[in-house]
C-alpha positions as CSV (number, residue, x, y, z in Angstrom):
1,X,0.0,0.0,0.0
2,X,1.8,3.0,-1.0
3,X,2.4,5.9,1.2
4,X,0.0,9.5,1.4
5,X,1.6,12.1,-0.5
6,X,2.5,14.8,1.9
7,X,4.0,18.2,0.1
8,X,5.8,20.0,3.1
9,X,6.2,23.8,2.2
10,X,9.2,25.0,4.4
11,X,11.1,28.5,5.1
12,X,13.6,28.3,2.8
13,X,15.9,29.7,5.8
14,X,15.5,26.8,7.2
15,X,17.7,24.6,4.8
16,X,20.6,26.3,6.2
17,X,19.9,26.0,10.0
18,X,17.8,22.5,9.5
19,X,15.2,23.7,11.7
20,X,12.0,22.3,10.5
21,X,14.4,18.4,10.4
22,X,12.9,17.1,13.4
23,X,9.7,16.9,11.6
24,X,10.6,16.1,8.3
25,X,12.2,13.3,10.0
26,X,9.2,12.4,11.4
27,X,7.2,12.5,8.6
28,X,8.9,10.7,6.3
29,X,8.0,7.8,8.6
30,X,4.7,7.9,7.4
31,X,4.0,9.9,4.4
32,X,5.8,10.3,0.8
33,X,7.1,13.2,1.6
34,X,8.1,16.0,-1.7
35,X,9.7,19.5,0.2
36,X,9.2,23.0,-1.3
37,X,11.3,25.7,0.4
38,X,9.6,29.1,0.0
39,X,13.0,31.9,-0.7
40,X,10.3,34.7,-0.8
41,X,12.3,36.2,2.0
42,X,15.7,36.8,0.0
43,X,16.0,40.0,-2.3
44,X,13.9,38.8,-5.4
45,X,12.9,35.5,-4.1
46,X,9.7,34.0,-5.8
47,X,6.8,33.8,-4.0
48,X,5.0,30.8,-3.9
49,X,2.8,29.8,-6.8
50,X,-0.5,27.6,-7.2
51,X,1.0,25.9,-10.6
52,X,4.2,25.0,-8.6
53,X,2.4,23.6,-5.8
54,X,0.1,21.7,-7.7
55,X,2.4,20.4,-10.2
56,X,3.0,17.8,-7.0
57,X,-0.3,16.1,-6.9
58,X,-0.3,16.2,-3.0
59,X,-2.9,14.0,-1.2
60,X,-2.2,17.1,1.8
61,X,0.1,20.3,2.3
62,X,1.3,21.3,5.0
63,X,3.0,25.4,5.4
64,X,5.7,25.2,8.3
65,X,6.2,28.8,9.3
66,X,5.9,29.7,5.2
67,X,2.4,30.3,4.3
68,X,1.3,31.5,0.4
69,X,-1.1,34.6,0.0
70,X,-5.1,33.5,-0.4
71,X,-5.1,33.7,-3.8
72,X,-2.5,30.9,-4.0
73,X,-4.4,28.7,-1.3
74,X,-7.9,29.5,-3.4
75,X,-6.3,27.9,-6.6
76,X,-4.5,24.8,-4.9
77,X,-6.3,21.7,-6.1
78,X,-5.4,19.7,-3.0
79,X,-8.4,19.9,-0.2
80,X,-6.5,19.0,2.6
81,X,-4.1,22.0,3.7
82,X,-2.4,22.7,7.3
83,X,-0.4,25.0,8.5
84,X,2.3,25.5,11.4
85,X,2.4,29.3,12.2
86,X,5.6,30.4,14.3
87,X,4.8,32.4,17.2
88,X,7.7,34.6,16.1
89,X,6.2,34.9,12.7
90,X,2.0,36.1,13.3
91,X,0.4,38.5,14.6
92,X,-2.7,38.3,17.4
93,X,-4.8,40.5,16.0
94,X,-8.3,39.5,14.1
95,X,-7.9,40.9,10.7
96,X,-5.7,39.0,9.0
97,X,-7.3,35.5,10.8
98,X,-10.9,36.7,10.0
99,X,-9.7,37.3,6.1
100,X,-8.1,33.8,6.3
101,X,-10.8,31.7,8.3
102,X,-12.8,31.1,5.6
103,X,-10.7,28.8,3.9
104,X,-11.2,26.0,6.5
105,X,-7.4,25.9,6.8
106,X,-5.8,23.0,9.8
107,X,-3.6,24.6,12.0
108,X,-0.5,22.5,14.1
109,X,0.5,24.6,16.8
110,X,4.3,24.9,18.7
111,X,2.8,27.4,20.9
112,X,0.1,27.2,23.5
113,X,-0.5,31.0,23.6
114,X,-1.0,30.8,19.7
115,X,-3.3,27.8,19.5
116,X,-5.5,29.3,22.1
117,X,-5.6,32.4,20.0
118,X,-6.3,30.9,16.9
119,X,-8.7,28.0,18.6
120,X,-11.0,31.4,20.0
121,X,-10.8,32.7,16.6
122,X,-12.5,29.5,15.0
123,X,-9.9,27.3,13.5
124,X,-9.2,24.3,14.3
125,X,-5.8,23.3,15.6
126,X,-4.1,20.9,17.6
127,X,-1.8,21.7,20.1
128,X,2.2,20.5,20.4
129,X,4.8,21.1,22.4
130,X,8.6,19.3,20.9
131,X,11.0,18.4,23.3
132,X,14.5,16.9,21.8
133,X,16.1,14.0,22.6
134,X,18.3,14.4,26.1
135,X,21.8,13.9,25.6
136,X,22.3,9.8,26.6
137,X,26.2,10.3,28.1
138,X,25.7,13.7,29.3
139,X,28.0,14.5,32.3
140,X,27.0,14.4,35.6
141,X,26.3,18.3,36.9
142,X,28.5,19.7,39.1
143,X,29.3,23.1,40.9
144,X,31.2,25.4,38.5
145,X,31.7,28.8,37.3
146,X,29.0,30.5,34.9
147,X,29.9,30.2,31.7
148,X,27.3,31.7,28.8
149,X,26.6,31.2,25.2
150,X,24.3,33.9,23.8
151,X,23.2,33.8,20.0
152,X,22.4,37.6,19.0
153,X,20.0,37.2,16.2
154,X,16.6,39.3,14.6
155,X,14.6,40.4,17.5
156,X,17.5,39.7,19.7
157,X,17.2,41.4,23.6
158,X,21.1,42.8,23.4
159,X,24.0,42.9,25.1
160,X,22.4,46.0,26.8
161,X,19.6,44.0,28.2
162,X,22.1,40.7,29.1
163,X,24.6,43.2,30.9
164,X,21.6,44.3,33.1
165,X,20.9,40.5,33.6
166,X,24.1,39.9,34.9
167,X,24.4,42.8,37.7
168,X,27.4,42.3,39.5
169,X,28.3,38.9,38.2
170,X,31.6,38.6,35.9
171,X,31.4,34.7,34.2
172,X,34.3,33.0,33.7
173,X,33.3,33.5,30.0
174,X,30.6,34.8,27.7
175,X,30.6,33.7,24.0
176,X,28.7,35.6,21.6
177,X,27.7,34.5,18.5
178,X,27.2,37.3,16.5
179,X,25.7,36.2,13.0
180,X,23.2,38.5,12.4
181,X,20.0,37.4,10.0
182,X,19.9,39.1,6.8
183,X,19.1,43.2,7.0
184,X,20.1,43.2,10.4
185,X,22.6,45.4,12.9
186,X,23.9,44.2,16.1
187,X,24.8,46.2,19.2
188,X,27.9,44.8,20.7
189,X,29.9,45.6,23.6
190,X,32.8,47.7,23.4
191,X,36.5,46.5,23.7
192,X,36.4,47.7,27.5
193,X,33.1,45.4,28.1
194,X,34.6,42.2,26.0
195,X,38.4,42.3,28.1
196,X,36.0,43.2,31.4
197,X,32.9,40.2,31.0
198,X,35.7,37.8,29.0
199,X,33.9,37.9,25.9
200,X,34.7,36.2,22.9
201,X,32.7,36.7,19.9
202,X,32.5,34.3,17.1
203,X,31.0,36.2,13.7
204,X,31.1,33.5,11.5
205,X,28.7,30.9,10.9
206,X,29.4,27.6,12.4
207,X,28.3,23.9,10.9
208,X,26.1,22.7,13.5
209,X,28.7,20.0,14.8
210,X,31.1,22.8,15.5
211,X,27.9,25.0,17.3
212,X,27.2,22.6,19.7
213,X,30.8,21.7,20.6
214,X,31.2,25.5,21.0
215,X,27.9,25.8,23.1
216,X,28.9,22.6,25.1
217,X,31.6,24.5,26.7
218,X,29.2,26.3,28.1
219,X,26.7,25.6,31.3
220,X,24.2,28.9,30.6
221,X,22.1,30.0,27.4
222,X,20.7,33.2,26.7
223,X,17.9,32.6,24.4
224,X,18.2,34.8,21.3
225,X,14.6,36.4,20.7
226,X,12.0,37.7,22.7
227,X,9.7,35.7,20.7
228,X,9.8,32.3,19.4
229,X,8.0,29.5,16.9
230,X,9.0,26.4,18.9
231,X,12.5,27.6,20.5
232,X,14.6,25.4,19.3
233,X,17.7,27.1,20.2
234,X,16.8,26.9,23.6
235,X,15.9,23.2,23.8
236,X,19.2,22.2,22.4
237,X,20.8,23.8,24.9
238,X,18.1,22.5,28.0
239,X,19.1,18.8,25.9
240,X,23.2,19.4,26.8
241,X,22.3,20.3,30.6
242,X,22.8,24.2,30.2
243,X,20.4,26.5,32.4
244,X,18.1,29.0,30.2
245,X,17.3,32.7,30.7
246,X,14.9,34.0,28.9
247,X,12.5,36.6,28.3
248,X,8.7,36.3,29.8
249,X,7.2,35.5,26.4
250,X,6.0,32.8,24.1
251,X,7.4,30.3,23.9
252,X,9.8,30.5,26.6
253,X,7.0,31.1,29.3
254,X,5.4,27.9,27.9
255,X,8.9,25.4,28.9
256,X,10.1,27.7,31.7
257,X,9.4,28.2,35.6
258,X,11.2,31.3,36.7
259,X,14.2,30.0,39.5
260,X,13.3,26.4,38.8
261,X,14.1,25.2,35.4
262,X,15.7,28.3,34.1
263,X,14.8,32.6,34.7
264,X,12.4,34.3,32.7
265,X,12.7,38.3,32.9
266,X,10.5,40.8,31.5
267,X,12.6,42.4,28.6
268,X,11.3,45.7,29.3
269,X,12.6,46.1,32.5
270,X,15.6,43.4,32.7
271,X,16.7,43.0,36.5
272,X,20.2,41.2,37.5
273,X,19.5,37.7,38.4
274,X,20.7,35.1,41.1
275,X,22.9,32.4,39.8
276,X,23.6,30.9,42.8
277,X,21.0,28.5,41.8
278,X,22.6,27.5,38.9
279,X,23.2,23.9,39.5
280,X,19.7,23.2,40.9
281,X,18.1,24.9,37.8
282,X,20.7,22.6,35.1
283,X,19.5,19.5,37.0
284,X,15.9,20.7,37.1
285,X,15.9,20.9,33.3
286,X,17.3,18.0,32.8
287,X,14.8,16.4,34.4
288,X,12.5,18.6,32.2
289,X,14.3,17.6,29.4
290,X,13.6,14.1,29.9
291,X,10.1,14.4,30.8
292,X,8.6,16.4,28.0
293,X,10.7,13.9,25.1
294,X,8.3,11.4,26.9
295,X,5.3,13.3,26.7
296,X,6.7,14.5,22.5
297,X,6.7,10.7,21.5
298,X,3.7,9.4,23.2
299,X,1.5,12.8,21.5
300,X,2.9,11.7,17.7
301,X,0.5,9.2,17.0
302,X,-2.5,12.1,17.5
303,X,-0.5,14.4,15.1
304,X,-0.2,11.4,12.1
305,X,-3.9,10.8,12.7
306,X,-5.1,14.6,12.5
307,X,-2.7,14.7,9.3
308,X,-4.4,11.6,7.7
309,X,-7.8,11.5,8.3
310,X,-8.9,12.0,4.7
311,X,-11.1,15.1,5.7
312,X,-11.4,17.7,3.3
313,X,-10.4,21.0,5.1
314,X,-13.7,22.8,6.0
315,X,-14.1,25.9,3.9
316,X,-17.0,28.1,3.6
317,X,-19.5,28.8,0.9
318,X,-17.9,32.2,-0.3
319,X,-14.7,30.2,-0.6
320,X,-15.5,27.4,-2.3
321,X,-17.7,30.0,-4.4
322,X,-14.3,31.4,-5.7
323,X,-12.6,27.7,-6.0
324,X,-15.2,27.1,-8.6
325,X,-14.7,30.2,-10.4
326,X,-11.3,30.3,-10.6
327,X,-12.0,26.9,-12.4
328,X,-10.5,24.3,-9.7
């Protein structure tokens, strides 16, 4: 019995960082999966097109983070369309989820915050929260100095706000990673502040084998954005034993408890925080860690089933109105 064709419909962006691989990985265990990466975000990317997407003769689509205009979705031939929105990436407000309601579109939500939103404004979607796989020889965790990785990125709090963070405190050592995304400044510390904190700053980008050997020598993880789609940044590091600050916000508020498993903050008003914790809170997320890949695995079979149920998604009269016009 072959496979159901699944077209997955990716943020080109992602190729390079191999973000959305967990669930491609996933999927391929039960679909015949073709990928599309959207570039619309370079300079003079093409946007996604309805002749493109249905050139694949997809039994289902499903948008991670990417999503086409509604003129593309009204001219797909494929009735069964989902979409994962990134916290990071949407807007709570009702205008643009009124204007896209009525095409019956299946949402898969990383974000509890989001799915309640989108769930009050009358689409259906079914909640997830991914937790990686906890690192199987990870050293014990012992007492040592704080040592901190912090990724500045689009959206990033700053060194400004991480300075304030750290009060008095002077780690051992601070690694910043200081790629920026495209179209995008950084404000870094002066050559006073980098001898002063110990900071060493790594511009270039790093294969992910070298990243996490460079963020393994570290016990503390900043997260890079005030908002996030799933976080995965953060879990990677929560999965190598590190500790997590991060800001009071989705997701982060949704994996975090504030002095147990990590410190959230409010980025508007950053505060120094106690670190003398810092052992308690590693072995606390660890814990975490291992808890929530238990609860990921055993939630999977509900996510294959909402994908494959055969059920056309549910649009409304006025859409399927313009389907028929547009001669699909």
């Amino acid at each position: 019995m072959s496979l159901p064709r699944l077209l997955f419909v990716g943020h080109g962006f992602h190729q390079k960082t191999g973000s959305s691989g967990f669930l491609l990985e996933l999927l391929r265990e039960h679909f015949a999966v073709t990928v599309v990466w959207d570039d619309s975000w370079k300079p003079g990317g093409a946007a996604l097109n309805a002749a493109t997407l249905n050139a694949h003769g997809a039994d289902l689509i499903l948008f991670f983070q990417s999503l086409p205009k509604r003129a593309v979705l009204r001219r797909l031939r494929c009735r069964r369309l989902f979409w994962a929105p990134m916290r990071d990436g949407i807007r709570l407000a009702p205008g643009p989820w009124r204007r896209l309601r009525p095409s019956g579109l299946r949402l898969i939500s990383f974000c509890r915050e989001a799915h309640d939103y989108c769930t009050a404004a009358g689409f259906e979607s079914q909640a997830l929260q991914y937790w990686p796989t906890p690192l199987d020889d990870a050293p014990a965790i012992v007492d040592e100095p704080l040592r901190l990785f912090f990724w500045m990125r689009r959206g990033t709090p700053g060194w400004p706000t991480l300075k304030a963070l750290l009060g008095d405190a002077r780690p051992e050592r601070i690694v910043l990673r200081t790629v920026a995304d495209p179209g995008e400044t950084l404000a870094l510390p002066s050559a006073a502040e980098r001898a002063e904190y110990r900071i060493e700053q790594v511009p270039d980008w790093l294969e992910k084998a070298d990243y996490l050997r460079l963020l393994g020598s570290c016990n503390t993880f900043m997260a890079p954005r005030l908002l996030e789609g799933i976080g995965l940044s953060f879990l990677d590091a929560m999965a190598l034993g590190q500790a997590v600050i991060a800001p009071d916000r989705a997701t982060m508020n949704e994996y975090f408890r504030d002095g147990e498993n990590g410190w959230l903050y409010d980025p508007d008003a950053p505060q120094p925080l106690d670190f003398s914790k810092l052992r308690a809170i590693r072995e606390q997320a660890r814990r975490d860690v291992a808890a929530g890949r238990a609860r990921w695995l055993a939630g999977l079979p509900g996510l294959i089933s909402y994908l494959d149920d055969g059920r056309p998604n549910a649009a409304s009269w006025s859409w399927r109105l313009s389907r028929l016009l547009l001669g699909h």
